[in-house]
ZAFI-183625 format. One record per residue (C-alpha): chain; x, y, z. Coordinates in Angstrom, 3 decimals. Last residue first. Example, Ala and Ser with C-alpha at 12.3 -4.5 7.8 and 13.67 -1.06 7.14 Angstrom:
residues 2
[node "A"; [13.670; -1.060; 7.140]]
[node "A"; [12.300; -4.500; 7.800]]
end
This chain:
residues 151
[node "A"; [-99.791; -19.613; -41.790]]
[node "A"; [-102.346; -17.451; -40.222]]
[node "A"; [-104.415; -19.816; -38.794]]
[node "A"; [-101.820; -21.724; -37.432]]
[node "A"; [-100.726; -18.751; -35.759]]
[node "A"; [-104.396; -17.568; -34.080]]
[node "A"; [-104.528; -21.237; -33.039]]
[node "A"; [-101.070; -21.829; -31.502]]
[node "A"; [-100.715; -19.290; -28.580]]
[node "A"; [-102.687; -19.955; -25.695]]
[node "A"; [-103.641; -24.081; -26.398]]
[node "A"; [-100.312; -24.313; -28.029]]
[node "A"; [-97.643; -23.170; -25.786]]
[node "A"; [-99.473; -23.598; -22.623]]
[node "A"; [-99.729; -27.622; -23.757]]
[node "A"; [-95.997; -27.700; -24.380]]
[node "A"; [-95.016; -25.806; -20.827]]
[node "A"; [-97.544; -28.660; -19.158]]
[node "A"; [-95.036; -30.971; -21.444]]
[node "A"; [-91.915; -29.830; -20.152]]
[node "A"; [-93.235; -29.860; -16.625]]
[node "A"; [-93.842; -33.823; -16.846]]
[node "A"; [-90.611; -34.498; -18.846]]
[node "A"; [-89.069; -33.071; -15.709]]
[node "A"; [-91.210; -34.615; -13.062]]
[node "A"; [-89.980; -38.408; -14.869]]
[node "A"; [-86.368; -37.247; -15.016]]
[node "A"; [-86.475; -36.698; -11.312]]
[node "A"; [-88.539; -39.678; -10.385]]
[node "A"; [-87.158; -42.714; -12.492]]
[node "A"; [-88.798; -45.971; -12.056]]
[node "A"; [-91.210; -44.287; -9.713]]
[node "A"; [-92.104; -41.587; -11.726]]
[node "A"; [-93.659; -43.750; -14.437]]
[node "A"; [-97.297; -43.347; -13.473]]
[node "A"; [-96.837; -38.772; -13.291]]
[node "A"; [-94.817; -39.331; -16.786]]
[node "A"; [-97.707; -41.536; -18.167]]
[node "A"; [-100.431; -38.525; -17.339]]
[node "A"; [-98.039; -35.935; -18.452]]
[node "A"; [-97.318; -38.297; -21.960]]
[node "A"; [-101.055; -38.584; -22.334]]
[node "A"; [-101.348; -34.092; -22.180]]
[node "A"; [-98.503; -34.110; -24.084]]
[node "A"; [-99.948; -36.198; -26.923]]
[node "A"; [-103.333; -34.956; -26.583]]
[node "A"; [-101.753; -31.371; -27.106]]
[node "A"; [-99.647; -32.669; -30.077]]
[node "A"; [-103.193; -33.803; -31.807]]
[node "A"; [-104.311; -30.428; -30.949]]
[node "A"; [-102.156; -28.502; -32.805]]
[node "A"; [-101.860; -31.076; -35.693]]
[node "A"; [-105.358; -30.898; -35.934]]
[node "A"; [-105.071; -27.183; -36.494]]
[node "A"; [-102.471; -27.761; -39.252]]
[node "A"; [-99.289; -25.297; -40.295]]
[node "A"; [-96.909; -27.561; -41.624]]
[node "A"; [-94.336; -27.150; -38.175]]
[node "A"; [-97.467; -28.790; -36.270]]
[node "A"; [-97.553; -32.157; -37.734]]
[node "A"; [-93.736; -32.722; -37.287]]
[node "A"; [-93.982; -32.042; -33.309]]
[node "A"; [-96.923; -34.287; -33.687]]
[node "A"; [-95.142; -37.138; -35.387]]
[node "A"; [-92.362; -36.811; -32.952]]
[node "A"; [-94.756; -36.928; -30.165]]
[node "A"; [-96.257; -40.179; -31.386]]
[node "A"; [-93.135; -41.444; -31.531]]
[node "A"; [-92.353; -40.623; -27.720]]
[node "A"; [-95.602; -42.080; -26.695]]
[node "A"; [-95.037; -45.457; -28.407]]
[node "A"; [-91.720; -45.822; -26.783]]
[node "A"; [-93.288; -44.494; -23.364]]
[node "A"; [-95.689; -47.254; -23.415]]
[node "A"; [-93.048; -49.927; -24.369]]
[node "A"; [-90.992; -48.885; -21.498]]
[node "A"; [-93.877; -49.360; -19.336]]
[node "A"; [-94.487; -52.661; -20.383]]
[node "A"; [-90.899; -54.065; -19.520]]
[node "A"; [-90.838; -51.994; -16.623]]
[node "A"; [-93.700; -53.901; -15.083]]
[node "A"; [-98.197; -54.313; -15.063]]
[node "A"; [-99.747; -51.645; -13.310]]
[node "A"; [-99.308; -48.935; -10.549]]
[node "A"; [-95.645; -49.581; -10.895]]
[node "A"; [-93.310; -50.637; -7.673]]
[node "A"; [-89.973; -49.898; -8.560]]
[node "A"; [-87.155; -51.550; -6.304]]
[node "A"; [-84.687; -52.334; -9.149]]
[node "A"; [-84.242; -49.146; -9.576]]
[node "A"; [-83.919; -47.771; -13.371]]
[node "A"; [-80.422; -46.985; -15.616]]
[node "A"; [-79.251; -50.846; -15.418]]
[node "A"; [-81.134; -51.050; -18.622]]
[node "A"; [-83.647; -54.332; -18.724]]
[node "A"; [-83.821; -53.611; -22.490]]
[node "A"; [-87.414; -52.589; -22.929]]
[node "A"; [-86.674; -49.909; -19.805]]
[node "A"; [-84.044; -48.256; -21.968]]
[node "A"; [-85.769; -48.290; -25.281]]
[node "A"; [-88.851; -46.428; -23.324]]
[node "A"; [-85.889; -43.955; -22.062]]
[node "A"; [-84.328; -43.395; -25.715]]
[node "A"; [-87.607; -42.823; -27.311]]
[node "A"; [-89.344; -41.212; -24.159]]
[node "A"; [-85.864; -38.468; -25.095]]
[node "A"; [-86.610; -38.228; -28.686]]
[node "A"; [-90.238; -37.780; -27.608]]
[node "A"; [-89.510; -34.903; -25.262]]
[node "A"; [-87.508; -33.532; -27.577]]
[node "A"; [-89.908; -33.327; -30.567]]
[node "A"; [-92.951; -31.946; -28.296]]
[node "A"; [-90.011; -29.306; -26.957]]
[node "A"; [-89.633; -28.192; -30.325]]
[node "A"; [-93.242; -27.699; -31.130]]
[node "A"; [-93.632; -25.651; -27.797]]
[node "A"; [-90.594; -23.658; -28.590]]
[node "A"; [-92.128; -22.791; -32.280]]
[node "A"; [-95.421; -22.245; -30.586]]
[node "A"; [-94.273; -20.194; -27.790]]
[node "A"; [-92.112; -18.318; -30.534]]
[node "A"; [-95.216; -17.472; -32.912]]
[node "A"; [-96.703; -15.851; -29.354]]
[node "A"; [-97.523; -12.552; -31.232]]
[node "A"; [-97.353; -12.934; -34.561]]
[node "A"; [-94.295; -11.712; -36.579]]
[node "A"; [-91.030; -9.385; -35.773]]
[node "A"; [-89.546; -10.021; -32.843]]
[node "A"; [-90.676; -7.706; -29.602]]
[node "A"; [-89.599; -4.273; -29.508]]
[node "A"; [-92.862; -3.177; -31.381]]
[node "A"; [-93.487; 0.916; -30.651]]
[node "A"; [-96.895; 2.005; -31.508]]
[node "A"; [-97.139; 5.530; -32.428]]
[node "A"; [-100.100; 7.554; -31.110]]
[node "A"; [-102.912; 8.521; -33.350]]
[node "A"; [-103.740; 12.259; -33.338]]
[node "A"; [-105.069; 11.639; -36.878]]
[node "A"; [-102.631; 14.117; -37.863]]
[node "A"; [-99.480; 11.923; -35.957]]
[node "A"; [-100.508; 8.703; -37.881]]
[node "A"; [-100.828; 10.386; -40.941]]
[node "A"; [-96.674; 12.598; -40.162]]
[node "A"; [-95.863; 8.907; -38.870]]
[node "A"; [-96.822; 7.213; -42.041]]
[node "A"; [-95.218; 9.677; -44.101]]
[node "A"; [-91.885; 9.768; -42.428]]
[node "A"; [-92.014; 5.764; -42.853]]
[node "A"; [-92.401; 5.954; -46.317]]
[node "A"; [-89.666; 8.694; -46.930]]
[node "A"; [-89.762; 12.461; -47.078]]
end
């Protein structure tokens, strides 16, 4: 009889029933957190590429964009300093930290607010980034504290 048989014939005596895990194995909701941290780093990489875009006068943006403040010069330079912060924070959350949870939730949570200003210059890609990062908060506010605690 092996260590599994035994477990089942105590768990079966204590008229226990068996619980069957299909799921991966680890914490439950470790892969909301992993895809949540992932996300955080792509959505900077791509306010990185986009906030370079606007610094540079890119051809990508209309030249019709009326911005609640300021131009696409300064907007550009917002979205470059919110996509490094999200980097960081994507970083910060792979070692494990609980402010590095919710420093990458303030991150997403600015970067929804500057995605819903900046959707003029660029609507579609602007709405996207915005969903992406209400999928990043979800991630860690439901998920990320009992597996940062763990780790």
């Amino acid at each position: 009889m092996g260590m599994m048989d035994y477990d089942d014939a105590v768990t079966r005596a204590r008229g226990e029933t068996l619980r069957q895990d299909y799921g991966p194995p680890g914490d439950p909701g470790s892969g909301w957190v992993t895809f949540a941290s992932l996300m955080l780093g792509l959505a900077g990489i791509m306010n990185i590429i986009a906030g370079i875009a606007a610094i540079a006068d890119s051809r990508v943006y209309g030249e019709d964009a009326t911005f609640i403040f300021s131009n696409l010069n300064t907007w550009g330079w917002i979205i470059l300093i919110l996509g490094a912060a999200q980097i960081l924070a994507a970083l910060a959350i792979f070692s494990g930290s609980e402010l590095a949870r919710w420093f990458g939730v303030a991150c997403a949570g600015v970067n929804a607010i500057g995605q819903l200003l900046y959707v003029d210059a660029y609507p579609f890609w602007a709405l996207s980034l915005f969903a992406i990062d209400i999928l990043i908060i979800y991630g860690l506010v439901a998920y990320a504290g009992s597996q940062l605690r763990k780790a």
